[in-house]
C-alpha positions as CSV (number, residue, x, y, z in Angstrom):
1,X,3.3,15.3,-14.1
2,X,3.5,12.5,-12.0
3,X,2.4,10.0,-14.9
4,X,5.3,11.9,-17.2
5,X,8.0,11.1,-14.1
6,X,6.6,7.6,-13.8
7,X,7.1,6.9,-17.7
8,X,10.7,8.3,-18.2
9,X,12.2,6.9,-14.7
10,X,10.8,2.8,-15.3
11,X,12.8,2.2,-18.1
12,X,15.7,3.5,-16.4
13,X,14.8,0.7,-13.2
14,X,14.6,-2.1,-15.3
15,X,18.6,-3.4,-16.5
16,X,19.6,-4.1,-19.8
17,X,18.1,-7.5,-20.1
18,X,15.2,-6.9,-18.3
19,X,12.9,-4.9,-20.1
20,X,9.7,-3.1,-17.8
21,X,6.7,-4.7,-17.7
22,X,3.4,-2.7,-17.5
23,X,0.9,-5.4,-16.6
24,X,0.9,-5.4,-12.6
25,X,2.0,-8.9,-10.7
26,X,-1.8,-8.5,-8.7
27,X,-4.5,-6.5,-8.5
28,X,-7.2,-6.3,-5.6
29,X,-9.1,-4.2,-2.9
30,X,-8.4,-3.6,0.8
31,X,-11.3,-2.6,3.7
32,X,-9.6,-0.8,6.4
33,X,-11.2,-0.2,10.2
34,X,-9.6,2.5,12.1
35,X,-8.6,0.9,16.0
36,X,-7.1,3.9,18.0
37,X,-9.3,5.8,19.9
38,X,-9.3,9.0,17.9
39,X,-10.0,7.2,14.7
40,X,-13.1,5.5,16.1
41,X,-16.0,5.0,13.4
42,X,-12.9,5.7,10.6
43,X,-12.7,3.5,7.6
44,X,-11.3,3.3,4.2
45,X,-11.8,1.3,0.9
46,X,-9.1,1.4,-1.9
47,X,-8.3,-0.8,-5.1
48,X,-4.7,-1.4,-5.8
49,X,-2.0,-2.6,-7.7
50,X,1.3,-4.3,-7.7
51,X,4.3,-3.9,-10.0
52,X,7.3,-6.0,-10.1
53,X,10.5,-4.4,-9.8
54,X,12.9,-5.9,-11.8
55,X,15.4,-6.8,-8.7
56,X,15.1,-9.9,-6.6
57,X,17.2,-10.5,-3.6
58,X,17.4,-14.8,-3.0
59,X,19.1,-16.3,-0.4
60,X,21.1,-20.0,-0.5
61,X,17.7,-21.1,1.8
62,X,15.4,-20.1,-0.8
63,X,13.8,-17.2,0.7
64,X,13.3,-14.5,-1.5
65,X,12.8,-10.9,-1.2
66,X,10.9,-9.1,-3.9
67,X,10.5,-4.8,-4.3
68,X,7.0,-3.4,-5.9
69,X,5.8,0.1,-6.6
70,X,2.8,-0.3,-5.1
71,X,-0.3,2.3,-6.1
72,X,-4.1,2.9,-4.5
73,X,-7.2,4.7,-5.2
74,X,-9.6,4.9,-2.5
75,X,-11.8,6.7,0.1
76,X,-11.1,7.6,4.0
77,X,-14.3,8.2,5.7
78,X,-16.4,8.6,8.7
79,X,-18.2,11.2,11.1
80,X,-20.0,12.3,8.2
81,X,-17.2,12.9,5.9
82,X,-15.1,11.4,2.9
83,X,-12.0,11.9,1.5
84,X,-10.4,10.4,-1.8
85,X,-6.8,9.2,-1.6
86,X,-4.1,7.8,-3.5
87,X,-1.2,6.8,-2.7
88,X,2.4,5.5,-4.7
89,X,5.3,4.2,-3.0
90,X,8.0,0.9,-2.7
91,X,6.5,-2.2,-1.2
92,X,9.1,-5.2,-0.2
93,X,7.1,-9.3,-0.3
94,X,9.4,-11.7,1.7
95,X,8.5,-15.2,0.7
96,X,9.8,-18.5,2.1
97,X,10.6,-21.2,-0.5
98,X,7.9,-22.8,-2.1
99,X,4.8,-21.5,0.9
100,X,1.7,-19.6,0.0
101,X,2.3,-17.4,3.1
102,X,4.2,-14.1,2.4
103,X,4.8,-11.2,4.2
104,X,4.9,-7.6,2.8
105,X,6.1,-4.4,3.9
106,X,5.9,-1.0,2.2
107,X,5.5,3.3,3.1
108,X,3.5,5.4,0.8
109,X,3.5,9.0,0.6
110,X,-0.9,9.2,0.2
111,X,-2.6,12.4,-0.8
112,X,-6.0,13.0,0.5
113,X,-8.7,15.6,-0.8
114,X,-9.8,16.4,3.0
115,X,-7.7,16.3,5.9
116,X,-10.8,17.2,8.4
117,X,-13.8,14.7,9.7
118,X,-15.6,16.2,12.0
119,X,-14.1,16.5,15.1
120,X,-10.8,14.6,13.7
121,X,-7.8,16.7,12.0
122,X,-5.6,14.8,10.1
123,X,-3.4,18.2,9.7
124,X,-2.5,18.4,6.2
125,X,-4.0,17.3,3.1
126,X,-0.3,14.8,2.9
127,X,0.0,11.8,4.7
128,X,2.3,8.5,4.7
129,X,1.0,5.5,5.0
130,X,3.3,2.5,6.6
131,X,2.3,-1.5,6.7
132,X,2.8,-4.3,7.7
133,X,1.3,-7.8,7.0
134,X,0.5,-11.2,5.9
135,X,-0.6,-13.0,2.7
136,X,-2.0,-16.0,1.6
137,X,-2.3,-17.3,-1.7
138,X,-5.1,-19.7,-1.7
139,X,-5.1,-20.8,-5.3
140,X,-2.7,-19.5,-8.0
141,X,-4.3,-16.4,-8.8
142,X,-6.5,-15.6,-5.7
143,X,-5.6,-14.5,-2.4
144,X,-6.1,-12.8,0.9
145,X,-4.4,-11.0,3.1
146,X,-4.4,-8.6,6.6
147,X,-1.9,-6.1,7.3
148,X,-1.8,-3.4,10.2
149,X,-1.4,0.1,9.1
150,X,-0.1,3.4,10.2
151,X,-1.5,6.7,9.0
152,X,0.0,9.8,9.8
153,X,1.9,13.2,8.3
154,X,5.2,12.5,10.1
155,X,4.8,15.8,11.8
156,X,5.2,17.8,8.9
157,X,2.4,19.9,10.4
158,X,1.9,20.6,14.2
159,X,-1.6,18.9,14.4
160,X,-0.6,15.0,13.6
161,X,-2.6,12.3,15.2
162,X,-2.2,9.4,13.2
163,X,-4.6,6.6,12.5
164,X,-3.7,3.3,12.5
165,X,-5.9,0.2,10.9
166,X,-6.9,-3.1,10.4
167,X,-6.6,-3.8,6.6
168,X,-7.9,-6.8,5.0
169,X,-7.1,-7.5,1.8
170,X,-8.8,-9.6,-1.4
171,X,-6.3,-9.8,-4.3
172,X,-6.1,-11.1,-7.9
173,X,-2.3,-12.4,-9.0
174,X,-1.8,-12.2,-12.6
């Protein structure tokens, strides 16, 4: 269903003279550590993708601001239990003129196939997942990156602890 959604609504985003483009701007994994106290000996692993949106905000400086729909496959895991999880959702890369540095921002609604490990509740099997971080493209097509993340089901059920992460980040632009 989601796939069907995906495939009518992207030709709609892309204008007239800017046809969609399937093939992803990068590619790559993150390794997430869980920091707060009731996420201790949490962690996650997920590949992921980038797709250019076809709008680009530049300002007279050179700075530019760039949306993706950004999608991940991955595990949670720890205390003796793993999860699978995915998530979709818009991502924002702010780049100063001609730097490898970029920052990125994005919030994605992430589905997971347990929302228990051990003694941890998530609360529901639905989560959104908010970052922040910081990239570095070390050559043209490889580069690497750390963002901080939030974890939580924005207290659409009454249990809602949150986890929040250390993510690092090794990714492949195309």
């Amino acid at each position: 269903m989601l796939g069907l959604l995906l495939g009518c609504a992207m030709p709609a985003l892309a204008g007239p003279d800017e046809p969609w483009n399937l093939q992803p701007t990068l590619a790559g994994w993150h390794a997430s550590l869980a920091i707060n106290q009731r996420g201790r000996d949490m962690g996650a692993g997920e590949a992921f993708a980038w797709w250019r949106l076809p709008w680009t905000w530049t300002r007279p400086s050179g700075w530019a601001i760039e949306p993706h729909l950004a999608a991940g496959l991955g595990w949670l895991g720890g205390r003796g239990e793993t999860a699978g999880t995915f998530r979709l959702g818009p991502a924002f890369s702010v780049r100063p003129p001609e730097s490898p540095f970029w920052i990125e921002l994005g919030i994605s609604p992430t589905l997971l196939t347990r929302h228990t490990f051990g003694g941890l509740n998530l609360g529901i099997n639905f989560q959104f997942t908010s970052y922040a971080g910081m990239n570095w493209d070390v050559t043209r097509h490889l580069g690497l990156g750390y963002r901080f993340e939030h974890m939580s089901n924005a207290s659409l059920s009454s249990h809602n602890p949150g986890l929040n992460s250390h993510t690092f980040t090794i990714y492949y632009r195309f």
